[in-house]
Structure formats: C-alpha cells, structure tokens
VOPAGU-2260 file (C-alpha; in pm, 1 decimal, decimal comma):
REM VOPAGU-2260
SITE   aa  ch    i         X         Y         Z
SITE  UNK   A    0    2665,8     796,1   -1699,1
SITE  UNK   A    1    2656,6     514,5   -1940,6
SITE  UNK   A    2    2572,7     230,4   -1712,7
SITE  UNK   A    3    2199,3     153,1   -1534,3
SITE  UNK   A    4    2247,4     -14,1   -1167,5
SITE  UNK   A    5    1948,1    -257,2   -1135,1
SITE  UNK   A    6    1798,3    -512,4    -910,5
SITE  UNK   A    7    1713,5    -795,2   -1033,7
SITE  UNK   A    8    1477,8   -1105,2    -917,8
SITE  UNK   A    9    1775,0   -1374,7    -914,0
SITE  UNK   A   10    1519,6   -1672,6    -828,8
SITE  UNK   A   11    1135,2   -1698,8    -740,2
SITE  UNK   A   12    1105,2   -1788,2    -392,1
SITE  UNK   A   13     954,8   -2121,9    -279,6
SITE  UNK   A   14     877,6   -1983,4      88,0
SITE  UNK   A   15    1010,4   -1671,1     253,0
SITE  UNK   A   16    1138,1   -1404,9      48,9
SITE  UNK   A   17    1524,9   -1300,1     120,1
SITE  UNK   A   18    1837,3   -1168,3     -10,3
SITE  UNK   A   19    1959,2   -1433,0    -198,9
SITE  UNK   A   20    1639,0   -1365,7    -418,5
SITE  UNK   A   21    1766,6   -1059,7    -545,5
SITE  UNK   A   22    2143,5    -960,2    -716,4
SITE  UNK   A   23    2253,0    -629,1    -842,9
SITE  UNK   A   24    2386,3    -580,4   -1149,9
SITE  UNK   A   25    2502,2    -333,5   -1430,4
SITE  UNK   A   26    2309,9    -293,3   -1806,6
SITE  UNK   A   27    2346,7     -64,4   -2059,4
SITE  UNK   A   28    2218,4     348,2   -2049,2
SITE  UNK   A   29    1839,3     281,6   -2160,2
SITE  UNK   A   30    1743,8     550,0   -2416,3
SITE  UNK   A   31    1423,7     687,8   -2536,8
SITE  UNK   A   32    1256,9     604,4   -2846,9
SITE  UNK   A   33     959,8     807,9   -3023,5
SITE  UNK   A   34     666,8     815,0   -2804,9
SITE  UNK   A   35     890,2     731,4   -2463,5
SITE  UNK   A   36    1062,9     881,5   -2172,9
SITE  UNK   A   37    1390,6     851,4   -2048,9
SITE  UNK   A   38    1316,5     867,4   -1674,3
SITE  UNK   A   39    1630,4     906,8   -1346,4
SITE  UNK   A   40    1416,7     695,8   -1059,6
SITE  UNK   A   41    1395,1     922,2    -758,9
SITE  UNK   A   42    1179,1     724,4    -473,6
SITE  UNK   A   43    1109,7     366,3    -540,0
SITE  UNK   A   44     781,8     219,0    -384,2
SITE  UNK   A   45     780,7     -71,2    -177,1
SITE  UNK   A   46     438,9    -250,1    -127,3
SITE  UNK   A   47     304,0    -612,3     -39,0
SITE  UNK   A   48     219,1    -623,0    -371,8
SITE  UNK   A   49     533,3    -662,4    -497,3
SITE  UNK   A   50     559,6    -988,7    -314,0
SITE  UNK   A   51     257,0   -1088,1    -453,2
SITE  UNK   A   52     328,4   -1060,3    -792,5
SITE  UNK   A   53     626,9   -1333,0    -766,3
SITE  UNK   A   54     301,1   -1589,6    -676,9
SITE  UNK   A   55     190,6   -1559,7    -998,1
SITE  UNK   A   56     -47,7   -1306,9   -1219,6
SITE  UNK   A   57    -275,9   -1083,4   -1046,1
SITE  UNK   A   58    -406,1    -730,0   -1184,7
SITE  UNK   A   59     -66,0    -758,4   -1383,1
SITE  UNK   A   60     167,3   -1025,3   -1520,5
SITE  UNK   A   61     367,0   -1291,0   -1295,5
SITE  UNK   A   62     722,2   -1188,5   -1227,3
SITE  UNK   A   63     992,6   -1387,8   -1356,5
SITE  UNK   A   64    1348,4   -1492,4   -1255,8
SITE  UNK   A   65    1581,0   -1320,1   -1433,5
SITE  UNK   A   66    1370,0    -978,6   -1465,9
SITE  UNK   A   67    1461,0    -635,9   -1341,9
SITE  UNK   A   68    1250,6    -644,9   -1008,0
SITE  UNK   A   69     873,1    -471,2   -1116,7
SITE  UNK   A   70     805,8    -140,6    -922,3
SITE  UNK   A   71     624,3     161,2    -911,0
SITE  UNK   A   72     815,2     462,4    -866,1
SITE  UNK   A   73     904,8     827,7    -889,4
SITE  UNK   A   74    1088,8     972,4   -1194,1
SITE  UNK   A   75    1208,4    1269,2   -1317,7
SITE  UNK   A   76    1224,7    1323,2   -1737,1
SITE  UNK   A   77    1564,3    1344,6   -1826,6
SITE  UNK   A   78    1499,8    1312,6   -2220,8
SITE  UNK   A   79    1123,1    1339,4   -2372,9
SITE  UNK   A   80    1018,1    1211,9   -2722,4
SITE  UNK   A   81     641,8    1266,9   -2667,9
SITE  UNK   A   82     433,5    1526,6   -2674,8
SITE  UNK   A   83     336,6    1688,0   -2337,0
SITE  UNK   A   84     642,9    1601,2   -2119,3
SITE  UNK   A   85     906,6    1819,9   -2077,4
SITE  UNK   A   86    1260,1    1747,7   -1899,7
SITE  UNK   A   87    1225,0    1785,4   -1571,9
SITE  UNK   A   88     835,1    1667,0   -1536,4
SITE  UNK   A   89     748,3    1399,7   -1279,5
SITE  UNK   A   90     608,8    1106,5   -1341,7
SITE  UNK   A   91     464,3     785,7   -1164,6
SITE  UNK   A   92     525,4     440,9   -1350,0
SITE  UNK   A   93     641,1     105,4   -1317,5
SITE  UNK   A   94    1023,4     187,8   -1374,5
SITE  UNK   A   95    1131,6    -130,6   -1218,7
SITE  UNK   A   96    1412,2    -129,4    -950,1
SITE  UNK   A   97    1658,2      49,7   -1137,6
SITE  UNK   A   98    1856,2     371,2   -1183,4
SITE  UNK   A   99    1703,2     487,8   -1505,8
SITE  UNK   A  100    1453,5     352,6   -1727,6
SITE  UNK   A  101    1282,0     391,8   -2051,8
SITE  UNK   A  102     868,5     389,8   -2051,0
SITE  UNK   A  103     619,7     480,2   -2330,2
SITE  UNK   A  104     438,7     818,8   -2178,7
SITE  UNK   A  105     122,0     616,9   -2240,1
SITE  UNK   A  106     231,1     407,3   -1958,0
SITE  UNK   A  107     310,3     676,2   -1658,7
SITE  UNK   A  108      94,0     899,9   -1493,1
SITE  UNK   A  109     200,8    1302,0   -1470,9
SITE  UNK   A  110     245,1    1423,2   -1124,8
SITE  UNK   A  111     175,7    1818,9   -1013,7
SITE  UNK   A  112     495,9    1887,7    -849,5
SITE  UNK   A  113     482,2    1907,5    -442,1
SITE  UNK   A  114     674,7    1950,1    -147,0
SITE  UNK   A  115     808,8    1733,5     -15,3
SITE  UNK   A  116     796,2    1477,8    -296,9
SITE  UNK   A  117     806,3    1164,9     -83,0
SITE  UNK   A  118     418,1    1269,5     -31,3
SITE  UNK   A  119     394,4    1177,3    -387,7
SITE  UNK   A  120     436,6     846,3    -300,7
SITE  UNK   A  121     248,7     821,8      27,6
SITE  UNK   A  122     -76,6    1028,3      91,2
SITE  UNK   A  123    -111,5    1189,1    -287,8
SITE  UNK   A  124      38,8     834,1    -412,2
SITE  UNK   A  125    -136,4     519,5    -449,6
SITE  UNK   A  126    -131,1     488,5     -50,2
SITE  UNK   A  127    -341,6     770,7      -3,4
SITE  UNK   A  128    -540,4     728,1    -294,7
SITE  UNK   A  129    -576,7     333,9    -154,4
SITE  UNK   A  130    -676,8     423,9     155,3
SITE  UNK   A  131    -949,4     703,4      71,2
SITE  UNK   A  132   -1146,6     529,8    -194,9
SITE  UNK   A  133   -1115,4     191,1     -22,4
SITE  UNK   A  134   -1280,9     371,0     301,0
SITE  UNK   A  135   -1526,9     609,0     136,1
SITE  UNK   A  136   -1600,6     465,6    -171,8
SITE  UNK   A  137   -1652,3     142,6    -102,3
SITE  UNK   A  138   -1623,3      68,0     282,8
SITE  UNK   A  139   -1924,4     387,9     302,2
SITE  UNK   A  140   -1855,3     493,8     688,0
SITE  UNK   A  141   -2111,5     691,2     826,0
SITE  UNK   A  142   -2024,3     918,8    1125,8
SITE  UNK   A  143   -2086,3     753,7    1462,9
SITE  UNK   A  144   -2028,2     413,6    1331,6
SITE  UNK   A  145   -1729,7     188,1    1422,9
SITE  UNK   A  146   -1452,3     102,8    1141,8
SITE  UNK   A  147   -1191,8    -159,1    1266,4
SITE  UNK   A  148    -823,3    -125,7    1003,0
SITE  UNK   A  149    -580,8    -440,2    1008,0
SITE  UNK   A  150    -221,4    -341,5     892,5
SITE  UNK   A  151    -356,3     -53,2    1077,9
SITE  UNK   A  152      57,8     127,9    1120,0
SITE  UNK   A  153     124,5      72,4     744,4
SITE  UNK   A  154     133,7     276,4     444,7
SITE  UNK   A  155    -269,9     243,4     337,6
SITE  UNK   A  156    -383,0     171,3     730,7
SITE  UNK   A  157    -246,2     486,6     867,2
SITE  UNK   A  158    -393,0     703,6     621,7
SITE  UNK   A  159    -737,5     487,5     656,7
SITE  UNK   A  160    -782,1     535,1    1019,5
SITE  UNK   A  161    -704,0     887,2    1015,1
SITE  UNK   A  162    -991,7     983,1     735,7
SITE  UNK   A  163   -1246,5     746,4     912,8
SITE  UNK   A  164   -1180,0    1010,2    1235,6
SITE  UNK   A  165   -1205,6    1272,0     999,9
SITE  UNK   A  166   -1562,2    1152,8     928,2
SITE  UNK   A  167   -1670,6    1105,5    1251,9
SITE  UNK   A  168   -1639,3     755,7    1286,1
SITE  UNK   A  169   -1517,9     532,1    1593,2
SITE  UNK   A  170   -1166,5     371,1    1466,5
SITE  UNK   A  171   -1014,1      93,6    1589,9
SITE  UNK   A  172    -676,7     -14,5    1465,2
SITE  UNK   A  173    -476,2    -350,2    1470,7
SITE  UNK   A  174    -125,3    -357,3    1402,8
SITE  UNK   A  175     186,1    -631,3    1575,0
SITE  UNK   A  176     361,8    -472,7    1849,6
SITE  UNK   A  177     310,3    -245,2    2130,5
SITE  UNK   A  178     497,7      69,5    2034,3
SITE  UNK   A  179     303,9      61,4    1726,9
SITE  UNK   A  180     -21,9      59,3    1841,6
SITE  UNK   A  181      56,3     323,1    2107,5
SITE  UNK   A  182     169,7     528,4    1822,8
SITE  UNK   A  183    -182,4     483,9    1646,7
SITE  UNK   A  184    -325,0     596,7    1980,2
SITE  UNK   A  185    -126,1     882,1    2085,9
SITE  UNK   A  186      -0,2    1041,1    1723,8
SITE  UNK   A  187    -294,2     984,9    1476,0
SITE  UNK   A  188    -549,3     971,2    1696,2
SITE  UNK   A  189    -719,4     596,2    1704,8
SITE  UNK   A  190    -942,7     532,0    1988,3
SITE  UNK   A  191    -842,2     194,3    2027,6
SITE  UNK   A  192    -595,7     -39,8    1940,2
SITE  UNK   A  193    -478,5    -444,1    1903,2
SITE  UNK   A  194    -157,6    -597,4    1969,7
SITE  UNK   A  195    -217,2    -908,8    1711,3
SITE  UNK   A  196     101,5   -1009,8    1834,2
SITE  UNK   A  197     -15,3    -977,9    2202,8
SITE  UNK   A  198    -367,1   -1113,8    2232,7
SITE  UNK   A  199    -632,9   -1277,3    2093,6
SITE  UNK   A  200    -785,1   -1033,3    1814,6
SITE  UNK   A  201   -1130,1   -1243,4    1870,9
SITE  UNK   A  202   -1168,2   -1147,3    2241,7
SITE  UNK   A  203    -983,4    -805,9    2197,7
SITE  UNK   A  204   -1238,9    -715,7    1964,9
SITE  UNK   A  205   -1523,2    -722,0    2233,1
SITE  UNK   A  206   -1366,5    -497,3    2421,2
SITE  UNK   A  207   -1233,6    -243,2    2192,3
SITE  UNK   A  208   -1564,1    -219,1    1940,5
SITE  UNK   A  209   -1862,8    -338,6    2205,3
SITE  UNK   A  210   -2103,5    -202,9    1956,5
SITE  UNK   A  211   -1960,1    -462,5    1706,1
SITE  UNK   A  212   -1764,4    -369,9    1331,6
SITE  UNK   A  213   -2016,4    -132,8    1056,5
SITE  UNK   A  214   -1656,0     -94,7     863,5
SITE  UNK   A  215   -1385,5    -311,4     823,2
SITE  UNK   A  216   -1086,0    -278,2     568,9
SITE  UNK   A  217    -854,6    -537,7     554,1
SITE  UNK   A  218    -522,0    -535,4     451,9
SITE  UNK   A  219    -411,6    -899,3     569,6
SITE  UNK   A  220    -675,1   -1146,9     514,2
SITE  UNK   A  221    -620,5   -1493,9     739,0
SITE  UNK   A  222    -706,3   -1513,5    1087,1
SITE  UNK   A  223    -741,2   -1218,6    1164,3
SITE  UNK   A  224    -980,8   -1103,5     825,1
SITE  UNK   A  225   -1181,5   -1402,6    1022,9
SITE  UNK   A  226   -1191,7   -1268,7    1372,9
SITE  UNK   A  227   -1329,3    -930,7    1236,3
SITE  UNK   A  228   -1607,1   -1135,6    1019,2
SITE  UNK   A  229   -1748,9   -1215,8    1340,2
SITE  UNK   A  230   -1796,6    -897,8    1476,0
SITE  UNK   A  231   -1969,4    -728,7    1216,4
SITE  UNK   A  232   -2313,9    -557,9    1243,2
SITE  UNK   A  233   -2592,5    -639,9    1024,7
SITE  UNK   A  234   -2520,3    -485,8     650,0
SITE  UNK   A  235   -2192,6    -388,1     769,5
SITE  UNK   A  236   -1872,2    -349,0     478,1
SITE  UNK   A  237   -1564,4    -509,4     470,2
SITE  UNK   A  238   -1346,7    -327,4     198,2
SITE  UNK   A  239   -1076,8    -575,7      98,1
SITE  UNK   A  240    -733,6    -393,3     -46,0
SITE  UNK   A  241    -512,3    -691,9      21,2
SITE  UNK   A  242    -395,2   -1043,2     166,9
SITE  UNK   A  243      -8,9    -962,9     294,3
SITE  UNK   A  244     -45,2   -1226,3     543,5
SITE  UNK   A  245     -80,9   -1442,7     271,9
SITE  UNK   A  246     149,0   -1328,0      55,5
SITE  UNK   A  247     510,1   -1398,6     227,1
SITE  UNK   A  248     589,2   -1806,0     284,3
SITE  UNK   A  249     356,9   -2127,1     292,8
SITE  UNK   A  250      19,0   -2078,5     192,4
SITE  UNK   A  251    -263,7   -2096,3     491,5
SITE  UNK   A  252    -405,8   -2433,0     568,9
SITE  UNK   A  253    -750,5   -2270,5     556,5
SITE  UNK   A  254    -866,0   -1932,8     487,3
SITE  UNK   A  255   -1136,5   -1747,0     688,5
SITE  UNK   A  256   -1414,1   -1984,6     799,4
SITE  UNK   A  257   -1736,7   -1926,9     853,2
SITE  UNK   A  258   -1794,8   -1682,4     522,5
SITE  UNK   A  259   -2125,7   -1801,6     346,2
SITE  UNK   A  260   -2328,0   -1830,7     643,6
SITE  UNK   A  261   -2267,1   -1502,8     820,0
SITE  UNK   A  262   -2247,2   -1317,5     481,9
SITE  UNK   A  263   -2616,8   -1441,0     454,6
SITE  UNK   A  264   -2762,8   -1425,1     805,0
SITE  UNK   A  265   -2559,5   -1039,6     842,1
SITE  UNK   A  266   -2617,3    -944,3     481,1
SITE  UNK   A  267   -2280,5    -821,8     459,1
SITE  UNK   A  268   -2117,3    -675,8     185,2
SITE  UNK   A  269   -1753,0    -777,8      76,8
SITE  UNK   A  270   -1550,8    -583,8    -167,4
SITE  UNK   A  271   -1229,0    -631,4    -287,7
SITE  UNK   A  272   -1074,5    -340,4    -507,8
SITE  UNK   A  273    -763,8    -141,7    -658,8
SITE  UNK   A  274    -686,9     195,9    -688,0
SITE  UNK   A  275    -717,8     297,2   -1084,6
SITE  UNK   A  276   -1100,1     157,0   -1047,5
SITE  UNK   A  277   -1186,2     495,9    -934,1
SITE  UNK   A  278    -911,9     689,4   -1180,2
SITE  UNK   A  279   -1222,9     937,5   -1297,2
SITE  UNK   A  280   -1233,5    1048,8    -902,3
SITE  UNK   A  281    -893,8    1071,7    -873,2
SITE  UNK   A  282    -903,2    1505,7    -862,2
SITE  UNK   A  283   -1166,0    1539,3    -590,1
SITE  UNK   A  284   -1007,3    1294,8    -407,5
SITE  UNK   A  285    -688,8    1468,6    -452,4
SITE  UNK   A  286    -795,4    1775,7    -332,6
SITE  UNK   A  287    -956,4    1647,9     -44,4
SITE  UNK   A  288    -630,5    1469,5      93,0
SITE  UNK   A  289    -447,1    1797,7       6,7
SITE  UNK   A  290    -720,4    1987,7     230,0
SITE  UNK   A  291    -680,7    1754,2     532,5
SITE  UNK   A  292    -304,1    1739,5     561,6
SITE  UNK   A  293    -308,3    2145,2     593,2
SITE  UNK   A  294    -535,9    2130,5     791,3
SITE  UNK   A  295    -357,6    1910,2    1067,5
SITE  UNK   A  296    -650,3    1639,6    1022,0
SITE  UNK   A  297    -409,5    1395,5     828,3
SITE  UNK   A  298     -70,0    1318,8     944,7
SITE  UNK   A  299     158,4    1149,4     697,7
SITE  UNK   A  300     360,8     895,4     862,8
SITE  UNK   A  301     683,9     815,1     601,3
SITE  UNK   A  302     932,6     579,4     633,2
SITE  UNK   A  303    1260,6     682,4     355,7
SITE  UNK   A  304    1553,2     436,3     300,8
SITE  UNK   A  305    1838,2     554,3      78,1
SITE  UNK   A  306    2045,3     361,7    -183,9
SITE  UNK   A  307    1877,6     135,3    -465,4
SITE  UNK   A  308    2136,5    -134,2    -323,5
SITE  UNK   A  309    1907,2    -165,4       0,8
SITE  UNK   A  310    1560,3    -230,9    -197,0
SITE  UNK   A  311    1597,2    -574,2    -131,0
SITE  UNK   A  312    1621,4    -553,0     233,9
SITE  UNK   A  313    1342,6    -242,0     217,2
SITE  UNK   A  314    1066,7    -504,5      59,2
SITE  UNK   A  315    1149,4    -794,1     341,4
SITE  UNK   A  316    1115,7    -593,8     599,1
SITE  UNK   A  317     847,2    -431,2     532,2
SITE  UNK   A  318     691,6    -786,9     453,6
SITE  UNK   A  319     848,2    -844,9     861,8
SITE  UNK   A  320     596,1    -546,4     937,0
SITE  UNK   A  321     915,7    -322,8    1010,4
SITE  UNK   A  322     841,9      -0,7     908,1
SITE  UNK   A  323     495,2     246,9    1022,1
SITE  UNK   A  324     413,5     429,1     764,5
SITE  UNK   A  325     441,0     447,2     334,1
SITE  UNK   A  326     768,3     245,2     292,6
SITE  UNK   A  327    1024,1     369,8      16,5
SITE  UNK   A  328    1390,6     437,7    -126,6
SITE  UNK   A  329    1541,4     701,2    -191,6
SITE  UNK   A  330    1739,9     590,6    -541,7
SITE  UNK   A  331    2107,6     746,9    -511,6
C-alpha cells in the first residue's frame, strides 16, 4: 500500500451540509516519526459534533476547507516509535477520515481490547462514556424521579435512558418518528415516549411526565430544550451534551425563551459538559457499563456502515436523524 484514501472537507457549508461538501482523494503513505504511531483506521465515528466543528471553534479548532475531514476513530498500530505501544494495540484518536494516519501517542487514548470492537466506539466509547457521566454525574437522578432524554434513539440518548431505568428512575424519551419511539418503548425499556415529529412536545409532556421533569438531558437544544424548561420541578437538572438542532442549516431566530426567570423562580441547575471532564472517573465508569451490558440491563443499539467512501453520506444522515443507535463506518 503506498497510497492513503481520504475524505476531505471540499467547501464549508453556508446552510445544509451535503455531498458536494466532501471529495475523495489519494495522498501519500503517512509514516511514523519518533514519538508517533502509524495507525490502519478500523471504525470511524460519526457524531453531531463533527458538524459543529465546520461553524467555527468549539472545545477544538474550526475546520477548514481543504482539510482531511476531523474524526475520532478506531485504529490499529501498524508501526510504533513510542514507548508503550506495540503493533497491533488499539487506539482511540482523531485520525481524520482517512485510511491510515500518523498521530503522536501523546494524542490517542489506549483501548483494552473487546469483543465486538464496534462497542469500543458506542457504549465503552465516548457514547457511553457521554451518556453515563452526563446522567449521573451531573444530571444526579435519584430513583423514583422522572428524567425526560431528547435525541432519545441516538448514540448518547439510548444509552442515557437505559442507565436512568437502571437507577430506578421514570424515563421518558423523545425522538422523530413513530417506529423509533416504539422501539424505545418495546426494546430498551422507556416508559414513555414523544413523536417530536407528531405532536406538540409542550402538551405531550403533560401527559407523559404528570409529575413534571427532576432530569432532563438534552441533546438538541431549540424548541424543544424550551418545552422541557417548562416542565421542570423545583431544583430539577438539565444536563446539556449538545445543540444538533442547531448545528445543521440556518441558525434559530430565537433560542429557548423564558430562561432567566424560571431558572430563578425553579432554582434550576443547567450544565453543559464533555466527556474528558471526568477522564479521572473514566475506570469505574468503565466497569460499571461493562457490568450492565452482561447483565442484560444495557442494550447496545449500533448502527455499522462499511466503506470510508460512504462517510459523507454516514454524517448527513445521521444529521437527518437516520440511524438509532451509535452511528459509524466500517473503514475497508
């Protein structure tokens, strides 16, 4: 092999994100200099984020025309000059949507090998890891009480609903579409569940939490981050991971209204958050995912495309709210 297939951002987009954003082209074999890893990409994570970063710089630098597309991802040492990797070591870094790529070992994380390594990606990935801090470290369910998840058939939102059951809370999800939210229902166990697509989430929301929202995670911000606000109890959390209704097209004419006052009057707490804020957690958390999954309490919904070509068309529709559960591709 002495060519590297890549996707690359072809032109920021001015509204909705598309093909013609994205062209695939051919550079040179990377190689490894002292202190890096040559890495083969295996799985390739797709995430709203990605579309964020092409808005501008966030928890990382602004994306660029011209650039290899910015990922996270799965690889496999094929070539190690640093200490404590080893050919054939995983790793999780930001390869970039390519076929192989170059990274300092300061710059990936080491992953324990496990079966079946798409789970590396979703529940013992940053999805999992997303989901269970944003809950339980900073949403702080208590058992009985009512915790309401937007994006609720996604990557992070599955995985959230499930450990709020798993704690002994009420869960209600929201998610566009009815065969997705009578798979929330019937396969992972939510007691109730919004079409946003279907109904008013306002109204809906009387019905499916009478006792009001203690716990609310939001993974869409907008309208419906705004319907939820209010509905919640007195001191009740709203854990915010992320804005994808935001993130794909024209920006809102208004965001949530109504914010100061009921934060006051409710004294509500509202925290937003990423994963590597709780990196010095990370094992028990870990273990505790690991524990739930064989025990049957955690199902780990996965949805695998294969062929770096189709990355493009992976990220929109996932954006389009296409896929139920931790998005990825399969690099071939």
């Amino acid at each position: 092999m002495t060519t590297n297939r890549q996707i690359q951002l072809a032109e920021l987009p001015r509204d909705k994100l598309g093909p013609e954003h994205f062209k695939l082209g051919e550079a040179a074999m990377p190689s490894a200099k002292d202190g890096e890893l040559l890495l083969r990409v295996r799985y390739i994570s797709l995430d709203a984020a990605n579309r964020a970063w092409m808005q501008g710089a966030t928890y990382r630098s602004a994306l660029e025309a011209g650039q290899v597309m910015a990922g996270g991802a799965i690889g496999e040492v094929i070539e190690s000059k640093a200490p404590g990797f080893a050919k054939g070591d995983l790793v999780f870094g930001d390869t970039g949507w390519q076929e192989y790529a170059a990274l300092p070992a300061k710059r990936v994380q080491k992953l324990e090998k496990r079966e079946p390594m798409t789970h590396l990606l979703s529940v013992y990935g940053v999805a999992g890891l997303t989901a269970y801090f944003g809950l339980l470290n900073v949403g702080q369910p208590k058992s009985g009480e009512t915790v309401v998840v937007s994006a609720a058939a996604g990557s992070v939102g599955s995985l959230v609903g499930q450990i709020a059951k798993v704690k002994g809370c009420r869960v209600v999800g929201i998610a566009g579409g009815a065969k997705k939210c009578a798979w929330l229902k019937s396969e992972l166990g939510f007691d109730e569940a919004i079409d946003y697509k279907a109904v008013a989430v306002g109204a809906a929301l009387k019905d499916a939490a009478p006792k009001g929202i203690d716990v609310y995670f939001d993974n869409v911000g907008g309208d419906i981050l705004e319907a939820c606000l209010f509905r919640m109890n007195t001191f009740g959390r709203i854990s915010c991971c992320g804005a994808v209704s935001q993130y794909d097209g024209q920006a809102p004419r208004h965001g949530p209204r109504g914010i100061p006052g009921l934060i006051v009057t409710k004294r509500l707490t509202m925290r937003g958050f990423i994963v590597t804020d709780f990196d010095a957690e990370r094992g028990k958390a870990l273990a505790d995912l690991e524990s739930w999954v064989k025990a049957g309490k955690l199902k780990v919904p996965e949805d695998v495309m294969t062929g770096l070509e189709n990355t493009p068309r992976a990220l929109i529709g996932l954006l389009a709210g296409d896929n139920i559960g931790k998005r990825m591709v399969k690099v071939v």
